[in-house]
N, C-alpha and C positions, 0 to 999 in steps of 0.2 A: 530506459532509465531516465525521470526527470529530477531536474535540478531548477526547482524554484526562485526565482530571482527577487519576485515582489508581490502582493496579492496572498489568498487565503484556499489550499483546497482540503476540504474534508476527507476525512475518512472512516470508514462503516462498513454497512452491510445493508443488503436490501431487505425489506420486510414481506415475505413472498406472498405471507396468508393477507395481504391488503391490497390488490390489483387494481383498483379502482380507484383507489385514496391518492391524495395529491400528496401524502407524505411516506410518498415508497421508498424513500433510505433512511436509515437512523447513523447521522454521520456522528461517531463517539469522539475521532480525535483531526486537531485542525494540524494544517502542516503548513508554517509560515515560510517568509524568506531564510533560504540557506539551508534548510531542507531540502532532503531528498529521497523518491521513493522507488520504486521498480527493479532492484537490484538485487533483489532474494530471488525475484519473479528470471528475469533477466540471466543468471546466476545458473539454474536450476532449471531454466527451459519447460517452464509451467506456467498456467495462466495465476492470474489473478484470483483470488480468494476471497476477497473483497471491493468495495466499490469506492474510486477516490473522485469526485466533484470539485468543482470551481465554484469556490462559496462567493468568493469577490473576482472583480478581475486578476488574473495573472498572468504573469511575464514570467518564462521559464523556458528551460532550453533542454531537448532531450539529444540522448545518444542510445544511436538503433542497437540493437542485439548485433548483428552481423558486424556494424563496428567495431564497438566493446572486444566481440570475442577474438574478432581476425586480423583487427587494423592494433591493437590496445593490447592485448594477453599475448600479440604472437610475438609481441618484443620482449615477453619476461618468463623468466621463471617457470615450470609449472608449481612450485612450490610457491611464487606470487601470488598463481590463481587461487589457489587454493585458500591461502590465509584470507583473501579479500572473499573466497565461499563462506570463509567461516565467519568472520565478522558479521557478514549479510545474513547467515541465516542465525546469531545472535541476536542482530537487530530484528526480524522477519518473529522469532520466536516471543518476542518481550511484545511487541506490537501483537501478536496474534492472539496471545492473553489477555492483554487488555480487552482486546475487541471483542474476543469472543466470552469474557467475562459478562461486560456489558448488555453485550446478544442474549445470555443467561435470567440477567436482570431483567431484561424486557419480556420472554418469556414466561419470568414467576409474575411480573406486574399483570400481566394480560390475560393468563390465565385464574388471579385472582379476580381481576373483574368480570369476568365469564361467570 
């Protein structure tokens, strides 16, 4: 899970039918300071879905899975864990639409130019 400090990293999806192109991601949304991402992932013990880059420099600080779950969730609640599941995959779900709207887009543009 990162937590953005300063700096700019994108986020998207790779564009797989372009292997050779120097513009293999299509980053749709930027994540500045005080953002933060990997907690659905994190959360839910799955990889990543999408691809997040360092558009500019950043300064950011992460906390490992094995942390999170064993040092952090073992002091609360499971009923803590939980609500903070649900949040994340609220936030996980509103981002996943956007993204994968856009992915949509790019596919009807591309296929019109074919």
């Amino acid at each position: 899970m990162y937590f953005i400090q300063s700096g700019e990293v994108g986020a998207g999806f790779k564009l797989y039918d372009q292997p050779l192109s120097l513009e293999r991601y299509n980053l749709t949304h930027s994540l500045l300071s005080k953002d933060y991402f990997g907690d659905y992932y994190v959360l839910y013990n799955i990889k990543s879905e999408f691809c997040f880059l360092a558009v500019q420099e950043v300064h950011a600080f992460a906390i490992s899975k094995k942390f999170l779950l064993f040092d952090v969730f073992a002091h609360f609640e499971e009923s803590y864990f939980a609500s903070f599941q649900q949040r994340s995959q609220g936030r996980y779900m509103d981002f996943r639409t956007r993204v994968v709207h856009q992915k949509e887009n790019n596919i009807v543009k591309a296929n019109k130019h074919n």
